[in-house]
N, C-alpha and C positions, 0 to 999 in steps of 0.2 A: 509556471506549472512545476511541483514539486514532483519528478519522475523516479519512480523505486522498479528499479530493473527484478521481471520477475523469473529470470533463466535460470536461475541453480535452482532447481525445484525437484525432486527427490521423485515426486509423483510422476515427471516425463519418462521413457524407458531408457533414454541416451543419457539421462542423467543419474538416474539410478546405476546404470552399467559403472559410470566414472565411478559415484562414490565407492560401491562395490570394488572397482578396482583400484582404490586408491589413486588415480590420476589427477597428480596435482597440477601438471603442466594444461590439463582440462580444464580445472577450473580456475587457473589462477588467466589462461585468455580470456575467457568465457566474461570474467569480473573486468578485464582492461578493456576489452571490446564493449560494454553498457557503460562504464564511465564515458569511455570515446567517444559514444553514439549521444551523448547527453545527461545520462543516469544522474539523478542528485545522491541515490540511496542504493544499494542494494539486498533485496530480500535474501533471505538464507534457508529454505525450508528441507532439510534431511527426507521427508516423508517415509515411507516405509521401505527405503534403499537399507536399514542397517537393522538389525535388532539394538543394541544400544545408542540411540536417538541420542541423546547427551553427547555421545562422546563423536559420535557424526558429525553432531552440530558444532564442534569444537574443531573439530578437524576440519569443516570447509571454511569456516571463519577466519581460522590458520592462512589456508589459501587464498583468500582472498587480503586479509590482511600483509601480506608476505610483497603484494605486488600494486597494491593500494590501501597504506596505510591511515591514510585519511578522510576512508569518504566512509558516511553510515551504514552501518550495517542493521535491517529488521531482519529482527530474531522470530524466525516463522514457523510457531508451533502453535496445537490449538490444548498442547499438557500443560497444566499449569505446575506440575512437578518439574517438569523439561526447563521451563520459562523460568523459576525463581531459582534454579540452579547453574542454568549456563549465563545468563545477564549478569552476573557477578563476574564473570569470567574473560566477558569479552573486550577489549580494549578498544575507546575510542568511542566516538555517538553511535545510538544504540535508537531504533525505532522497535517497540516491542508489541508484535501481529500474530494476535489478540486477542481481546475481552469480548467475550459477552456480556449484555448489560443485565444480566443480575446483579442485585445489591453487594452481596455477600463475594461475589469472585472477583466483579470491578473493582470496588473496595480492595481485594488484595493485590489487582495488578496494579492499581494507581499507587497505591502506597509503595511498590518494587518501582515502579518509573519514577517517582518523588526522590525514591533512596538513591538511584543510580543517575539521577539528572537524564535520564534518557525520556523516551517520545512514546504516545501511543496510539495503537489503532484502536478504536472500540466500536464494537457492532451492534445496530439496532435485531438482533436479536434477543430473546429471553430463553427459558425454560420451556415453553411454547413452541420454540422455531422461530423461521421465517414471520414476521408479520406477513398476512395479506392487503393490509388497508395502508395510508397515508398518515391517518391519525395517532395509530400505533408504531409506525418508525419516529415520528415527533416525537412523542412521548418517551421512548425509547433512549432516542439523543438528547432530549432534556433532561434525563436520568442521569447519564454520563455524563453528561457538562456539571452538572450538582452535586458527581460524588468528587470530580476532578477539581472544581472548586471548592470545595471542605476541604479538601485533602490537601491544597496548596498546589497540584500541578498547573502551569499555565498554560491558557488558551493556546499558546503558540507551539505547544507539545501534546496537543490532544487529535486526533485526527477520527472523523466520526464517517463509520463505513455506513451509508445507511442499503446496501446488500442488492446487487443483481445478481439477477437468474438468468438462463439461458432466454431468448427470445421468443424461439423453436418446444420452447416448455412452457413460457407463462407470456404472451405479449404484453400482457398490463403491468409488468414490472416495471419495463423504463419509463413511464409515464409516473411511478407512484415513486421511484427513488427523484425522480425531478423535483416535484412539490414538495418532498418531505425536506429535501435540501433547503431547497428555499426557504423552506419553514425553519430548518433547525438553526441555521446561520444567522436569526434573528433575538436567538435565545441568551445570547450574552454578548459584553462588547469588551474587548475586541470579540470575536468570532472563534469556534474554533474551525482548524481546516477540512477542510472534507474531504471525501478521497475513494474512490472503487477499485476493486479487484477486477479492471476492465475486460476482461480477454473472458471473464464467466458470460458474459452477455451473447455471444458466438458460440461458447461449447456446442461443440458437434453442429455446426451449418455451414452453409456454404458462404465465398465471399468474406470471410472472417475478418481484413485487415478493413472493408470497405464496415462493414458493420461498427468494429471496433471503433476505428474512427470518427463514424460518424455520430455515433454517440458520443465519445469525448467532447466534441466539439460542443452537441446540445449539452452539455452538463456544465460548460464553461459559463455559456450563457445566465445558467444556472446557480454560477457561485462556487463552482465545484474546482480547488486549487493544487489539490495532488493526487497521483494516479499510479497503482499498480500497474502495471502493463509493458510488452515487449520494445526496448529503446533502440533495438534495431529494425525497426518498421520505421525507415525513414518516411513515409507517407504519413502516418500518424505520427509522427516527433513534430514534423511541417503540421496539419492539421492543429494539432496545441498553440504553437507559436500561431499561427493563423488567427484560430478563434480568441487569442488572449488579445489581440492585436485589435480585433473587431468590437472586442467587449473595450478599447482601450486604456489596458494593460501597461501599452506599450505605445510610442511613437511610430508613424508609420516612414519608413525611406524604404525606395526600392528594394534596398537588401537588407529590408528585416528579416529574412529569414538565416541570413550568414551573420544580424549584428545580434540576432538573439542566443546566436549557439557561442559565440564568442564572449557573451555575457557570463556564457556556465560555467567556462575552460576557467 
Protein backbone atom coordinates (compact mmCIF):
# COMPACT_ATOMS: atom_id res chain seq x y z
CA UNK A 1 0.00 0.00 0.00
CA UNK A 2 1.31 3.32 -1.38
CA UNK A 3 0.51 5.59 2.13
CA UNK A 4 0.64 9.59 1.35
CA UNK A 5 0.72 11.13 4.94
CA UNK A 6 -2.17 13.57 4.94
CA UNK A 7 -1.13 16.00 8.36
CA UNK A 8 0.24 19.13 7.00
CA UNK A 9 -3.05 20.34 5.77
CA UNK A 10 -3.67 24.04 6.01
CA UNK A 11 -7.50 23.38 6.37
CA UNK A 12 -6.79 21.75 10.31
CA UNK A 13 -6.75 24.90 12.82
CA UNK A 14 -3.22 23.46 14.56
CA UNK A 15 -1.92 23.51 11.31
CA UNK A 16 -3.12 26.58 9.97
CA UNK A 17 -1.75 28.27 13.50
CA UNK A 18 2.05 26.64 12.52
CA UNK A 19 1.91 27.88 8.94
CA UNK A 20 0.65 31.25 10.15
CA UNK A 21 3.49 31.34 12.51
CA UNK A 22 6.07 30.12 10.65
CA UNK A 23 6.97 27.07 12.80
CA UNK A 24 9.21 25.26 11.07
CA UNK A 25 10.39 22.93 13.95
CA UNK A 26 6.26 22.10 13.53
CA UNK A 27 6.43 20.82 10.60
CA UNK A 28 9.58 19.66 9.90
CA UNK A 29 8.52 16.75 13.15
CA UNK A 30 5.20 16.51 11.86
CA UNK A 31 6.97 15.25 8.12
CA UNK A 32 9.69 12.79 10.37
CA UNK A 33 7.02 11.51 12.46
CA UNK A 34 4.60 10.05 8.93
CA UNK A 35 7.93 8.79 7.28
CA UNK A 36 8.42 6.91 10.69
CA UNK A 37 4.99 5.69 10.96
CA UNK A 38 5.33 4.25 7.38
CA UNK A 39 4.37 7.18 4.97
CA UNK A 40 5.64 6.45 1.30
CA UNK A 41 4.59 10.26 0.39
CA UNK A 42 3.70 13.10 1.79
CA UNK A 43 0.84 15.60 1.00
CA UNK A 44 1.42 19.33 1.24
CA UNK A 45 -1.83 21.32 1.25
CA UNK A 46 -1.33 25.20 2.46
CA UNK A 47 -5.31 25.51 2.39
CA UNK A 48 -6.49 28.94 3.37
CA UNK A 49 -3.66 29.27 6.41
CA UNK A 50 -1.81 32.22 4.11
CA UNK A 51 -3.19 34.70 1.58
CA UNK A 52 -0.21 34.00 -0.87
CA UNK A 53 -0.83 29.95 -1.49
CA UNK A 54 2.45 29.82 -3.80
CA UNK A 55 4.73 31.04 -1.50
CA UNK A 56 3.06 28.73 1.57
CA UNK A 57 3.47 26.10 -0.49
CA UNK A 58 7.10 26.69 -0.96
CA UNK A 59 7.74 27.39 2.33
CA UNK A 60 6.42 24.08 3.97
CA UNK A 61 8.02 21.96 1.17
CA UNK A 62 11.21 23.90 2.50
CA UNK A 63 10.28 22.15 5.77
CA UNK A 64 9.67 19.27 5.09
CA UNK A 65 12.53 19.02 2.53
CA UNK A 66 15.15 20.30 5.09
CA UNK A 67 14.54 16.98 7.32
CA UNK A 68 13.55 14.49 4.69
CA UNK A 69 14.99 15.02 1.48
CA UNK A 70 13.90 12.17 -0.24
CA UNK A 71 10.69 10.96 0.18
CA UNK A 72 7.71 12.45 -2.31
CA UNK A 73 6.17 15.29 -1.86
CA UNK A 74 2.00 15.73 -3.36
CA UNK A 75 1.68 19.04 -4.12
CA UNK A 76 -2.14 19.61 -2.68
CA UNK A 77 -3.94 22.22 -4.39
CA UNK A 78 -7.19 22.29 -6.25
CA UNK A 79 -5.49 26.04 -8.40
CA UNK A 80 -4.21 25.08 -11.33
CA UNK A 81 -2.38 28.59 -11.40
CA UNK A 82 -0.86 27.44 -7.67
CA UNK A 83 0.10 23.73 -9.39
CA UNK A 84 1.90 24.80 -12.71
CA UNK A 85 3.95 27.22 -10.71
CA UNK A 86 5.10 25.72 -7.63
CA UNK A 87 6.00 21.91 -9.48
CA UNK A 88 8.57 23.61 -11.17
CA UNK A 89 10.02 24.58 -8.02
CA UNK A 90 9.98 21.74 -5.90
CA UNK A 91 12.94 19.31 -5.74
CA UNK A 92 12.71 15.64 -5.71
CA UNK A 93 9.45 13.16 -6.65
CA UNK A 94 6.56 15.22 -6.89
CA UNK A 95 2.79 13.43 -6.74
CA UNK A 96 0.67 16.28 -8.13
CA UNK A 97 -3.38 16.29 -6.18
CA UNK A 98 -5.23 17.12 -8.50
CA UNK A 99 -7.22 17.03 -11.74
CA UNK A 100 -10.50 16.90 -12.46
CA UNK A 101 -11.39 14.86 -15.31
CA UNK A 102 -12.37 17.51 -17.78
CA UNK A 103 -10.74 17.28 -20.99
CA UNK A 104 -9.35 20.62 -21.22
CA UNK A 105 -7.70 21.00 -17.50
CA UNK A 106 -6.43 17.13 -17.33
CA UNK A 107 -4.94 17.59 -20.55
CA UNK A 108 -3.05 20.57 -18.89
CA UNK A 109 -2.10 18.75 -15.70
CA UNK A 110 -0.83 15.57 -17.58
CA UNK A 111 1.17 17.45 -19.74
CA UNK A 112 2.89 19.44 -16.34
CA UNK A 113 3.31 15.74 -14.75
CA UNK A 114 4.94 14.42 -18.24
CA UNK A 115 7.30 17.71 -18.14
CA UNK A 116 8.39 17.29 -14.48
CA UNK A 117 8.40 13.28 -14.56
CA UNK A 118 6.20 13.67 -11.54
CA UNK A 119 2.84 11.47 -10.50
CA UNK A 120 -0.85 12.15 -10.58
CA UNK A 121 -3.97 12.14 -8.85
CA UNK A 122 -7.08 12.53 -11.02
CA UNK A 123 -10.67 12.61 -9.92
CA UNK A 124 -13.76 10.98 -11.31
CA UNK A 125 -15.11 14.29 -11.18
CA UNK A 126 -16.32 16.62 -14.02
CA UNK A 127 -17.88 20.07 -14.54
CA UNK A 128 -21.05 18.31 -13.05
CA UNK A 129 -19.66 17.44 -9.62
CA UNK A 130 -19.64 14.36 -7.70
CA UNK A 131 -21.03 11.62 -9.95
CA UNK A 132 -23.99 9.86 -8.21
CA UNK A 133 -23.97 6.58 -10.20
CA UNK A 134 -21.08 3.76 -10.88
CA UNK A 135 -21.23 4.24 -14.57
CA UNK A 136 -20.32 7.75 -14.55
CA UNK A 137 -17.08 7.35 -12.26
CA UNK A 138 -15.92 4.41 -14.92
CA UNK A 139 -16.35 6.60 -17.57
CA UNK A 140 -14.76 9.23 -15.84
CA UNK A 141 -11.46 7.07 -15.17
CA UNK A 142 -11.42 5.79 -18.46
CA UNK A 143 -11.15 9.48 -19.54
CA UNK A 144 -8.12 9.90 -17.67
CA UNK A 145 -6.31 6.83 -18.35
CA UNK A 146 -6.97 8.15 -22.31
CA UNK A 147 -5.75 11.57 -21.90
CA UNK A 148 -2.56 10.08 -19.73
CA UNK A 149 -2.11 7.63 -22.39
CA UNK A 150 -1.96 10.23 -25.46
CA UNK A 151 -0.04 12.19 -23.56
CA UNK A 152 2.70 9.63 -22.69
CA UNK A 153 2.32 9.57 -18.78
CA UNK A 154 2.58 5.93 -17.44
CA UNK A 155 0.22 3.76 -15.81
CA UNK A 156 2.66 3.62 -12.93
CA UNK A 157 2.26 7.58 -12.24
CA UNK A 158 -1.34 7.98 -12.64
CA UNK A 159 -3.42 7.48 -9.68
CA UNK A 160 -7.36 7.61 -10.20
CA UNK A 161 -9.40 9.05 -7.07
CA UNK A 162 -12.56 7.65 -7.89
CA UNK A 163 -14.11 10.26 -4.71
CA UNK A 164 -15.77 9.36 -1.26
CA UNK A 165 -18.10 11.15 0.78
CA UNK A 166 -18.84 11.21 4.19
CA UNK A 167 -20.95 8.13 5.20
CA UNK A 168 -23.20 10.09 7.62
CA UNK A 169 -24.15 12.18 4.06
CA UNK A 170 -24.51 9.60 1.40
CA UNK A 171 -24.28 5.82 2.67
CA UNK A 172 -24.30 4.66 -1.04
CA UNK A 173 -21.05 6.15 -1.83
CA UNK A 174 -18.63 3.26 -0.53
CA UNK A 175 -20.65 0.79 -2.30
CA UNK A 176 -20.28 2.80 -5.69
CA UNK A 177 -16.44 3.91 -5.34
CA UNK A 178 -16.04 -0.07 -4.85
CA UNK A 179 -17.47 -1.24 -8.17
CA UNK A 180 -16.31 1.58 -10.01
CA UNK A 181 -12.75 0.52 -8.91
CA UNK A 182 -13.13 -2.65 -9.90
CA UNK A 183 -14.23 -1.49 -13.13
CA UNK A 184 -11.67 1.15 -13.83
CA UNK A 185 -8.59 -1.23 -13.01
CA UNK A 186 -9.64 -3.25 -16.03
CA UNK A 187 -9.30 -0.40 -18.49
CA UNK A 188 -5.64 -0.62 -19.29
CA UNK A 189 -2.82 -3.04 -18.55
CA UNK A 190 -0.61 -2.51 -16.61
CA UNK A 191 -3.47 -0.71 -14.36
CA UNK A 192 -3.32 2.48 -13.06
CA UNK A 193 -3.19 2.71 -9.13
CA UNK A 194 -6.02 3.75 -7.27
CA UNK A 195 -6.18 5.58 -4.35
CA UNK A 196 -8.85 7.75 -1.81
CA UNK A 197 -8.78 10.59 0.28
CA UNK A 198 -9.62 7.99 3.18
CA UNK A 199 -10.42 10.06 6.30
CA UNK A 200 -13.49 11.91 3.94
CA UNK A 201 -15.49 8.84 4.42
CA UNK A 202 -15.75 9.57 8.61
CA UNK A 203 -16.06 13.54 8.30
CA UNK A 204 -17.86 14.48 11.11
CA UNK A 205 -18.91 10.68 12.81
CA UNK A 206 -18.30 9.04 15.37
CA UNK A 207 -15.58 6.03 15.61
CA UNK A 208 -13.68 7.61 12.76
CA UNK A 209 -10.38 5.35 12.96
CA UNK A 210 -12.72 2.09 13.13
CA UNK A 211 -14.70 3.39 9.93
CA UNK A 212 -11.52 4.57 8.41
CA UNK A 213 -10.29 1.32 8.57
CA UNK A 214 -12.54 -0.61 7.82
CA UNK A 215 -13.05 0.58 4.57
CA UNK A 216 -9.44 0.66 3.58
CA UNK A 217 -9.47 -2.89 4.10
CA UNK A 218 -12.76 -3.49 1.77
CA UNK A 219 -11.09 -1.32 -0.87
CA UNK A 220 -7.93 -3.62 -0.73
CA UNK A 221 -9.97 -6.39 -1.67
CA UNK A 222 -11.08 -4.26 -4.24
CA UNK A 223 -7.92 -3.41 -6.06
CA UNK A 224 -7.53 -0.32 -4.32
CA UNK A 225 -3.15 0.15 -3.88
CA UNK A 226 -2.75 3.76 -2.36
CA UNK A 227 -4.23 5.82 0.20
CA UNK A 228 -4.39 9.23 1.54
CA UNK A 229 -5.02 8.99 5.12
CA UNK A 230 -3.35 9.50 8.73
CA UNK A 231 0.11 7.18 9.14
CA UNK A 232 -0.12 7.59 12.71
CA UNK A 233 -3.18 5.44 13.14
CA UNK A 234 -1.24 2.69 13.87
CA UNK A 235 -4.57 0.50 13.73
CA UNK A 236 -5.12 1.28 10.32
CA UNK A 237 -1.24 1.14 9.01
CA UNK A 238 -1.92 -2.75 10.77
CA UNK A 239 -5.33 -3.14 9.00
CA UNK A 240 -3.50 -2.30 5.32
CA UNK A 241 -0.59 -4.53 5.89
CA UNK A 242 -3.41 -7.12 7.11
CA UNK A 243 -5.79 -6.85 4.28
CA UNK A 244 -2.79 -6.72 1.60
CA UNK A 245 -1.68 -10.03 3.19
CA UNK A 246 -5.19 -11.60 3.00
CA UNK A 247 -5.68 -10.35 -0.71
CA UNK A 248 -1.83 -12.17 -0.95
CA UNK A 249 0.15 -9.38 -1.41
CA UNK A 250 2.34 -10.65 0.73
CA UNK A 251 3.65 -14.03 2.48
CA UNK A 252 2.33 -14.81 5.68
CA UNK A 253 4.97 -15.36 8.91
CA UNK A 254 3.77 -14.53 12.31
CA UNK A 255 5.49 -11.20 12.20
CA UNK A 256 4.25 -9.86 9.16
CA UNK A 257 3.28 -7.17 10.64
CA UNK A 258 7.08 -5.88 11.88
CA UNK A 259 8.51 -7.67 8.24
CA UNK A 260 6.16 -5.51 6.32
CA UNK A 261 7.16 -2.07 7.99
CA UNK A 262 10.77 -2.95 7.71
CA UNK A 263 10.12 -3.49 4.07
CA UNK A 264 9.27 0.44 3.84
CA UNK A 265 12.47 1.66 6.28
Amino acid sequence: MYVIGELINGTTPKVKQAIQDQDAEFFQDLARQQVAAGADAIDVNVGPAVRDRKAGMLWLVEQIRSVEPDIPLSIDTAKWDIMKEVVPQVPGKIVMNSTKADPELATEYVGLAVEHDASLIGLTIDSEGVPSTVDKRVELGAQLIAIATDAGLPMDRLFIDTIILPVNVSGKTPGICLQAMAQIKSFSDPPPHLVLGLSNVSQKCSNRSLINRTMLAMCVAYGMDAVIADPLDKELMDSAITAELLMEKMIYCDSFLDAARRQKR
